[in-house]
C-alpha positions in Angstrom: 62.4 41.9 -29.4 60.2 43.3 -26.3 60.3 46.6 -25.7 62.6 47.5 -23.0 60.6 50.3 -20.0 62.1 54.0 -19.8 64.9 52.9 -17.6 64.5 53.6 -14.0 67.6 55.6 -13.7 65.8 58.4 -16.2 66.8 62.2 -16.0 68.6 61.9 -13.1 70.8 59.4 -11.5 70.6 56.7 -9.8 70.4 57.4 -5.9 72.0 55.0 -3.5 71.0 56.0 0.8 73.5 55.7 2.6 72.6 53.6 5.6 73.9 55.7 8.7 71.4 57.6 10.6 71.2 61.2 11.7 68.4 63.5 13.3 66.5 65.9 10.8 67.0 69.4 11.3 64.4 71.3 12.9 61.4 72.7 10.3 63.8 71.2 7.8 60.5 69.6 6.5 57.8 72.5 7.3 60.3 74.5 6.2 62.8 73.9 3.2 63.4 77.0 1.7 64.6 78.1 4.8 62.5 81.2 5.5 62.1 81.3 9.1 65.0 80.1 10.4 67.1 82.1 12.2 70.3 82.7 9.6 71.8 85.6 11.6 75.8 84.7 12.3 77.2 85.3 15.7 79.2 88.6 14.7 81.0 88.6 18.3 84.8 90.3 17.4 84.2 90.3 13.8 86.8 92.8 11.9 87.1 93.7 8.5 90.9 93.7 8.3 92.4 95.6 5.2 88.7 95.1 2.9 85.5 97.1 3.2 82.6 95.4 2.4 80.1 98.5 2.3 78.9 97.3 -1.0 79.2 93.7 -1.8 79.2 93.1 -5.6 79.1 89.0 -7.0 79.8 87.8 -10.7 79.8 84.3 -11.8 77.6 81.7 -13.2 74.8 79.6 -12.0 76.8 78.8 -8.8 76.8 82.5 -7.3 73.2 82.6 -8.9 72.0 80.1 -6.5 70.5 77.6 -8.8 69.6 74.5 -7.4 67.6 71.3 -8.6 68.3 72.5 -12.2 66.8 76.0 -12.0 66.8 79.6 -10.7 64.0 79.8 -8.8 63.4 83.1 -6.1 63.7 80.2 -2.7 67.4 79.5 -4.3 68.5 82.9 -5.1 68.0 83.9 -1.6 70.0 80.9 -0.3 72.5 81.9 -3.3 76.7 81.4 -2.2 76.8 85.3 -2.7 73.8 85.9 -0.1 74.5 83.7 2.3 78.5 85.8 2.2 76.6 89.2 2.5 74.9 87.6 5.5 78.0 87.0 7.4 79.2 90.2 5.4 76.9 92.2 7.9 79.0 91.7 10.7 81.9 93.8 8.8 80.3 96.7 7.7 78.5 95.5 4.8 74.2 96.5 4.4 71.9 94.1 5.4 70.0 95.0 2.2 71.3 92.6 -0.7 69.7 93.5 -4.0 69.6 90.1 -6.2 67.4 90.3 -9.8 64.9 88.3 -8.2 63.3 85.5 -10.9 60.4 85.9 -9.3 59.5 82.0 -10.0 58.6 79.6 -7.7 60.0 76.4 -9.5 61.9 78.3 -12.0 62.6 77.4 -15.4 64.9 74.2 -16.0 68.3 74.4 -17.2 69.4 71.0 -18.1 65.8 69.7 -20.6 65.7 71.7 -23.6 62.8 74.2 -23.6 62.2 76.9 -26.7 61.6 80.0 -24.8 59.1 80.9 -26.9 57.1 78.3 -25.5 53.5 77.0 -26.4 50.7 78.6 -23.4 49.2 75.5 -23.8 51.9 73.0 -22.9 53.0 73.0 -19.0 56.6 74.9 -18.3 58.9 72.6 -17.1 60.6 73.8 -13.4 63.2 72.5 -10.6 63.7 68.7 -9.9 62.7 67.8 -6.8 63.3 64.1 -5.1 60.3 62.1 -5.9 58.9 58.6 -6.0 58.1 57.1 -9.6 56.1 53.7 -10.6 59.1 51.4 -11.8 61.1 49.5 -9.6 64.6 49.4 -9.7 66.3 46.4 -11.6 68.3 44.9 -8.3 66.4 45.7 -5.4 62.5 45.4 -7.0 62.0 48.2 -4.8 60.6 51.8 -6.0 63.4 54.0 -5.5 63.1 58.4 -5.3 64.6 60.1 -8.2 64.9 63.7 -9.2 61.9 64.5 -11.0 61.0 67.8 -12.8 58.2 69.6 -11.5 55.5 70.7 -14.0 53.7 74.2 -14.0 50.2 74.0 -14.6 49.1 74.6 -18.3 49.5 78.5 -18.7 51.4 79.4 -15.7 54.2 81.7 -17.6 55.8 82.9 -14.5 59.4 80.8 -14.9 59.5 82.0 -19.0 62.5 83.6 -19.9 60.6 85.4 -22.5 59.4 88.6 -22.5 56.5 88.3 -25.2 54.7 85.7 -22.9 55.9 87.0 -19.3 56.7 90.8 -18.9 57.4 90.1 -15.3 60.9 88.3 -16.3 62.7 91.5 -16.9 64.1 92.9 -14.5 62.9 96.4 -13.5 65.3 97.5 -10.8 68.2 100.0 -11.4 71.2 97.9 -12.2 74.1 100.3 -10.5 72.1 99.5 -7.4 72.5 95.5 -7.7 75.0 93.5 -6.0 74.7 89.8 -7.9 75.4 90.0 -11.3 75.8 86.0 -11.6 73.9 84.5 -14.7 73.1 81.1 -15.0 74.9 78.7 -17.9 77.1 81.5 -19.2 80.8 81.1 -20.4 83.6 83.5 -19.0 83.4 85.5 -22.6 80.7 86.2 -22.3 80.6 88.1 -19.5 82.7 90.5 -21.8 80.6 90.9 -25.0 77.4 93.2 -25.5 75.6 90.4 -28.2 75.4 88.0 -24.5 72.4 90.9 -23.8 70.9 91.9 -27.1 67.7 90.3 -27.7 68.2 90.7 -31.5 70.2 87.3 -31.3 67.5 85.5 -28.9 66.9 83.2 -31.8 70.4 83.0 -33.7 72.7 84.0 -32.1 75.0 81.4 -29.8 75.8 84.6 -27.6 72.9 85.3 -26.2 71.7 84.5 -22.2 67.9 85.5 -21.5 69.4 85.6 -17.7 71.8 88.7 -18.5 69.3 90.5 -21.1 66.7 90.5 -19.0 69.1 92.7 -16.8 70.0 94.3 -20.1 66.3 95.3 -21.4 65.8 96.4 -24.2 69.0 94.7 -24.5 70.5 96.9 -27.2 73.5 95.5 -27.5 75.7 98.0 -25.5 76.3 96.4 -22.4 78.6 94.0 -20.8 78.2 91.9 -17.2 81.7 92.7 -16.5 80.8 96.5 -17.7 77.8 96.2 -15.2 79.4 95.0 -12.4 82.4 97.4 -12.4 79.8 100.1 -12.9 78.0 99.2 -9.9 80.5 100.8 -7.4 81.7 98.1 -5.5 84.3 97.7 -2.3 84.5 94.5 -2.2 83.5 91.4 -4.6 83.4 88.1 -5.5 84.4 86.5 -8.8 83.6 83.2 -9.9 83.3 82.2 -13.5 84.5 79.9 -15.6 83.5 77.0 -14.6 81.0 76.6 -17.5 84.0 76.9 -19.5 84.3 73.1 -18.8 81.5 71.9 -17.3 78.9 72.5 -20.0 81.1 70.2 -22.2 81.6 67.7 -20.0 78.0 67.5 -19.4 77.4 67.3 -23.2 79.9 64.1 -23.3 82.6 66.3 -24.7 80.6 66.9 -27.3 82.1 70.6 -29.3 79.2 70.8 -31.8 77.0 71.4 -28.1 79.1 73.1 -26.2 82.6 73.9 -27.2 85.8 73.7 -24.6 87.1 77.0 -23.9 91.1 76.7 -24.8 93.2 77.5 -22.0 95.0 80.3 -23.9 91.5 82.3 -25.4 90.6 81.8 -21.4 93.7 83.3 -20.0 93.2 86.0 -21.9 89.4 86.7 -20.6 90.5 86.1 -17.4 92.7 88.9 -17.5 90.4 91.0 -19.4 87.5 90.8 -16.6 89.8 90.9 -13.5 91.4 93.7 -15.0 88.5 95.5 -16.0 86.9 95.3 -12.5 90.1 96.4 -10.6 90.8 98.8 -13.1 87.1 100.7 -12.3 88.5 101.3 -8.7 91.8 101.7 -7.1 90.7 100.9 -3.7 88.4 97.8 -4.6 89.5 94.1 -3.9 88.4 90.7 -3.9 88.3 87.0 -3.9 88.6 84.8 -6.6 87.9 80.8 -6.8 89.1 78.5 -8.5 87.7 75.3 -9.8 86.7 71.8 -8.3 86.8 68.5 -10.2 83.9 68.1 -11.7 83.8 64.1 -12.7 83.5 63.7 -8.8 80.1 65.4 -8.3 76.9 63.1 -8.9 76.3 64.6 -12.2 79.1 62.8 -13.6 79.2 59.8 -11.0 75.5 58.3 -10.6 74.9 56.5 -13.9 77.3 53.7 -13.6 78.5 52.2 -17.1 76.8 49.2 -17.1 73.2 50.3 -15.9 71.4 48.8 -18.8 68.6 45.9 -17.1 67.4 43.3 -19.9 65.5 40.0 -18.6 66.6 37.0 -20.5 64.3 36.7 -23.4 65.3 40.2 -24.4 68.8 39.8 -23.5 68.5 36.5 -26.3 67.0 38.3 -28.9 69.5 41.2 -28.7 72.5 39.0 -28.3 71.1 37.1 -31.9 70.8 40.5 -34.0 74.6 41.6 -33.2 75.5 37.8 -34.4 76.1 38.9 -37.5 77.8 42.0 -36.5 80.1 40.2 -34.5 80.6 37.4 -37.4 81.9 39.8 -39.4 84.7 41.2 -36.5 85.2 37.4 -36.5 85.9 37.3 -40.4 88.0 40.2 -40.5 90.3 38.5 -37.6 90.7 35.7 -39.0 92.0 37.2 -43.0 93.5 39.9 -40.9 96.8 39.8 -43.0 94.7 39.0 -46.1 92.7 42.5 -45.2 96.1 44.6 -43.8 95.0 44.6 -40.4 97.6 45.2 -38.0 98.5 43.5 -34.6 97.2 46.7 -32.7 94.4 47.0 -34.7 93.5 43.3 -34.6 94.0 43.4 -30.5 91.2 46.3 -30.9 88.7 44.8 -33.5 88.7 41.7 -30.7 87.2 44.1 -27.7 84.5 46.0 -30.1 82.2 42.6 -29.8 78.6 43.2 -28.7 77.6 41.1 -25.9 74.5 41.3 -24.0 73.0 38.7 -20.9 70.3 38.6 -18.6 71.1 41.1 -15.7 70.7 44.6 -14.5 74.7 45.3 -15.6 74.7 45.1 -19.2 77.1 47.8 -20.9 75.7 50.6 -23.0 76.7 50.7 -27.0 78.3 54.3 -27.7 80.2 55.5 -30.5 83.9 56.6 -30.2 85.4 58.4 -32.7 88.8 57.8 -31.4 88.3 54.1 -32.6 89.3 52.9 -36.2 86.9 53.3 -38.5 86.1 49.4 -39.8 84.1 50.7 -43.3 87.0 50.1 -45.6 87.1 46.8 -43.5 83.6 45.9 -44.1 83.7 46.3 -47.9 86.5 44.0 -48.1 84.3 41.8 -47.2 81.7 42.8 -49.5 84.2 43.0 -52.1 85.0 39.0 -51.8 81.8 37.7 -51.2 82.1 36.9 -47.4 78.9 39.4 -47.3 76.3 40.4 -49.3 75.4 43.9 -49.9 72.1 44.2 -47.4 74.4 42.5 -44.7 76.8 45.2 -45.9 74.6 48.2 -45.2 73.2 46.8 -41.7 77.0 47.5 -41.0 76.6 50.9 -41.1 75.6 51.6 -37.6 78.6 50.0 -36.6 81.5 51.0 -38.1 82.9 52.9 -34.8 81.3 51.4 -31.7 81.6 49.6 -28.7 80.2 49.1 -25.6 81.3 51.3 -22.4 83.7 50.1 -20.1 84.8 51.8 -16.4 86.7 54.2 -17.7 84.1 55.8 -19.6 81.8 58.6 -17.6 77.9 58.7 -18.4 76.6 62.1 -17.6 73.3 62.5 -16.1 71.6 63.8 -19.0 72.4 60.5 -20.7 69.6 58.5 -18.6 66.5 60.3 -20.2 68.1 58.8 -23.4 68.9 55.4 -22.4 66.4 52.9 -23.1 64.0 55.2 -24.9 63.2 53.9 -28.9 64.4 55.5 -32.4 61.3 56.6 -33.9 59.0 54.9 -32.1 60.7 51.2 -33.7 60.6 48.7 -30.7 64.0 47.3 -32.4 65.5 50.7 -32.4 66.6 51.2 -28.6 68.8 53.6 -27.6 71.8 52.7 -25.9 71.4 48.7 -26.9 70.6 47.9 -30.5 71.1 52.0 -31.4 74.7 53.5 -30.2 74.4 56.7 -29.0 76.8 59.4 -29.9 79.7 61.8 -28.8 77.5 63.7 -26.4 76.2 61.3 -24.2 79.8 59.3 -23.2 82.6 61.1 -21.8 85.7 59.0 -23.0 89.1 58.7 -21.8 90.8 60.9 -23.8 87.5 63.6 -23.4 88.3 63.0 -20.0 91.9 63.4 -19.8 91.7 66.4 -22.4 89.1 68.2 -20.0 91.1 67.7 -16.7 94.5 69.1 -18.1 92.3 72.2 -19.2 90.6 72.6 -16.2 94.3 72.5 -14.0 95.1 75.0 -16.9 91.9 77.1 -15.7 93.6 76.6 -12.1 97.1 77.8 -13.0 95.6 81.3 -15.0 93.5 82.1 -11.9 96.5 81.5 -9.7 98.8 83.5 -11.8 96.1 86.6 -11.5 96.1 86.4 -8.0 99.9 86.5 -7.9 99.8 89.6 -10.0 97.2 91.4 -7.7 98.4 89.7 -4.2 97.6 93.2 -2.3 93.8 93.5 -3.8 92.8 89.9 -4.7 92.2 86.5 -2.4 92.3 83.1 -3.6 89.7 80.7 -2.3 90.5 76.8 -2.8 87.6 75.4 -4.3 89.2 72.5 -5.5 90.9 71.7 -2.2 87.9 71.9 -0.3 85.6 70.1 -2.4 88.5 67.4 -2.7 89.1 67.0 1.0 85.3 66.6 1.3 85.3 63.8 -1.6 88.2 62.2 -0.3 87.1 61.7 3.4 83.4 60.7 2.2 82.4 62.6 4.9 82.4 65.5 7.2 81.3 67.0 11.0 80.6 70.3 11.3 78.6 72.7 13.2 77.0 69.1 14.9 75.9 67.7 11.2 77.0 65.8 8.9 78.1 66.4 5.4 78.6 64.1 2.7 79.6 65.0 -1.5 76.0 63.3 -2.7 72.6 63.9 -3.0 71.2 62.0 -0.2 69.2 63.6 2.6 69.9 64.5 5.0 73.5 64.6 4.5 74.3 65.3 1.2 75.4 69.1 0.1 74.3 68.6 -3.7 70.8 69.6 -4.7 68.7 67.6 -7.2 70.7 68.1 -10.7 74.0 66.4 -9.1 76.3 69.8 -9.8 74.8 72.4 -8.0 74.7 72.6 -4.6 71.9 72.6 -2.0 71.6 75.8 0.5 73.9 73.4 3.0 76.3 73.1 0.0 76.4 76.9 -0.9 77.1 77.7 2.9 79.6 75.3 2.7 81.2 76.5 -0.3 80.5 80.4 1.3 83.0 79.3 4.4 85.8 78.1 1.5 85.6 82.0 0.2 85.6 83.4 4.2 88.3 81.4 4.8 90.5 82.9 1.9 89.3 86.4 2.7 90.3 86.2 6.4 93.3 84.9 5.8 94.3 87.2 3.1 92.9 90.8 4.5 93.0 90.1 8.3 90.1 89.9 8.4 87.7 88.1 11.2 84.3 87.3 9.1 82.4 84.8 11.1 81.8 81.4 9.5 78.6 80.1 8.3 76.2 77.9 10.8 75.9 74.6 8.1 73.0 73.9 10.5 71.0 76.8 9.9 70.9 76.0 6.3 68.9 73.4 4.4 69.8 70.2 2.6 68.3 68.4 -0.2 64.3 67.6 1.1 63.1 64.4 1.5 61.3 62.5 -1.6 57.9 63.3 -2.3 55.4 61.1 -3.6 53.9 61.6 -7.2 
């Protein structure tokens, strides 16, 4: 069989440009990271209402962080959701100071390609994806499409290591009463309540642990808390956002628990209470605003790898289809002696869509795993047993036992495309996603789907239910609604530009990774929270300028 190429689709997604046209920006080019633009809001009548924002505190994940393109880099933290709110903040009473733990990293370290932090001088530190231009040509079109690429550091540039043995300089050396965003990146909402999340002692062992908080937490002894940090702080006013990771980080692990375990809705009812309690509890004057959570299987992450992206010319197509022959002989055999074998109708009606078919085109199907299907072992040795197979025709069955090929109702996360394609030990016959199935974590089935929707609604209803209980002190901000409306419209006007729930300059308000979203996207998202805040305190907070912020830059060339 020829080797099939590292699929063009790799790392990322596959990026489809939209074909309506609309004027740049100024300096969005000269100037992407936003630092001479003119971001001051027009603060004409502003009131504070019933809050006071004299000290602006933040806690949540990598979305109040301001990661973008995969990382937490210093150019994204100070476009971060929970800066850009102390910007219009300013016009109500709050300091134009806003002390972040700067990462002091100009591409920052990547979240979503597995790095040891104890990384190897030698070997180039892996940083943000940025839109760039590769060397193989897209399977339809023939044409060289962009793709988020990571960016490389140059061989023993440190800076982006979240470890302190090879880069002093990640630990934060500020006071932390004097901070105001206490969001970590990739971090669960229990974790926000446990001391082990900042003890380095667990660095290496223990599932806890988050370099992002225990750099805060130096020399991470084990006695502090985020939640404990932030209520410390001495807030007026803040914003809470976590939990999201909750769900996400399995979904983008194809619902995988051995990778990332799902949060059950009762354990995170419980932490929810626990951390909004704890931070209203540390002041009886302090209020806030709370979001809630946005469907996730309609950002990029979870909608750019269609499930049929596998390209395989004919003469590989032929030699494919030949080696699951026997494969789908013996489905073949065990339909036709189903009542000799026990075989049910339902079962039968099942064995019949498990065949491996494979043709000359850039839509073949990718072969998965799914555990939810029978498992045909038993099956198989009955036909060992009477002598319909032999025993090596037996063992190349192996593989096989619980697979299929995708179909549209499965979702292929983003991380799945560095996978697809790619061969099993180097063996040319061995390729992933075609004569190899790959397993639970790379395939988001149905009933992973279903399962993760009903608890993220779950997740909806417990933060609703706070809220309820603390109507006078706490704001609820629609995440979900206003990420929907923009999904379900495709589109958006405001402030003169347009918006639109992709990737795509210069429109779309996702950065580079497909989940988190560009400076565009964050002021967005900011104007979701300012809307819930004026409408619960009275107050009059000025909305963010989309224009003035930035959108996902245009492709580079290698």
């Amino acid at each position: 069989m020829k080797t099939i190429k590292y699929l063009s689709y790799t790392l990322a997604m596959l990026l489809i440009f939209t074909a309506c046209e609309q004027e740049l920006i100024e300096l969005k080019d000269s100037d992407p990271d936003m630092t001479n633009i003119d971001t001051e809001p027009n603060c004409e009548g502003a009131t504070a209402g019933s809050a006071d924002f004299s000290k602006f505190i933040a806690i949540g994940n990598s979305f109040v962080a301001g990661v973008q393109g995969g990382a937490l880099f210093t150019a994204g933290q100070n476009n971060s959701l929970a800066a850009i709110l102390n910007n219009q903040f300013e016009c109500v009473g709050a300091p134009e100071e806003f002390n972040q733990p700067d990462i002091g990293a100009s591409l920052g370290w990547n979240l979503f390609i597995t790095q040891p932090i104890l990384s190897d001088p030698t070997k180039p530190v892996i940083g943000r994806l940025l839109l760039q231009y590769g060397t193989t040509p897209d399977c339809s079109t023939g044409e060289v499409s962009p793709k988020p690429t990571p960016q490389m550091y140059g061989a023993g540039e440190l800076q982006a290591v979240p470890n302190p043995a090879v880069n002093p300089a990640f630990i934060y050396s500020g006071e932390k009463s004097e901070l105001n965003n206490f969001a970590v990146p990739a971090i669960v909402l229990g974790q926000s309540l446990i001391s082990q999340t900042g003890a380095w002692a667990g660095a290496q062992t223990d599932p806890a642990f988050n370099p992002f908080y225990a750099r805060l937490a130096y020399p991470g002894t084990g006695t502090s808390t985020i939640i404990g940090d932030a209520a410390a702080a001495g807030g007026s006013f803040f914003l809470f956002w976590l939990g999201l990771d909750d769900f996400f980080l399995h979904a983008a692990f194809g619902g995988d628990p051995t990778k990332a375990p799902l949060t059950n809705a009762l354990a995170f009812n419980g932490q929810y209470d626990a951390a909004i309690g704890a931070l209203l509890g540390s002041n009886p004057d302090l209020k806030g605003v709370v979001g809630n959570f946005p469907n996730i299987f309609a950002m990029p992450h979870f909608t750019a790898v269609a499930y049929n992206p596998i390209p395989l010319d004919a003469n590989t197509a032929g030699a494919v289809s030949a080696g699951f022959a026997g494969y789908n002989m013996a489905l073949d055999g065990l339909l036709a002696n189903a009542e000799a074998f026990g075989i049910s109708e339902p079962l039968q009606a099942e064995i019949a869509t498990r065949k491996v078919t494979y043709e000359a085109s850039c839509t073949n199907k990718i072969l998965l795993v799914d555990e939810t299907l029978t498992d045909l072992g038993d099956y198989f040795d009955g036909l060992l047993g009477v002598g319909a197979i032999n025993a090596d025709q037996r063992a190349a069955l192996a593989p096989f036992e619980q697979v299929r090929q995708s179909t549209s109702d499965d979702i292929i996360p983003l991380s799945t495309g560095s996978v697809l394609g790619t061969l099993l030990g180097g063996d040319q016959t061995k390729v992933m996603g075609v004569t190899v199935p790959v397993g639970d974590q790379y395939v988001l089935i149905p009933s992973e789907i279903q399962e993760i929707e009903a608890t993220r609604t779950a997740y909806n209803q417990t933060v609703a239910s706070v809220v309820n209980a603390n109507a006078e002190r706490l704001a609820l901000a629609n995440i979900e609604a206003g990420y929907g409306a923009l999904v379900g419209s495709q589109a958006a006007i405001i402030n003169g530009i347009t918006i639109t729930p992709n990737i795509n300059p210069p429109t779309g308000i996702y950065s580079e990774d497909g989940v988190h979203p560009n400076s565009r996207g964050y002021a967005f998202t900011a104007n979701i929270f300012i809307d819930a805040i004026n409408a619960k305190f009275g107050s009059t907070i000025p909305k963010v300028n989309l224009a003035k912020y930035s959108a996902t830059g245009l492709p580079i060339n290698p």
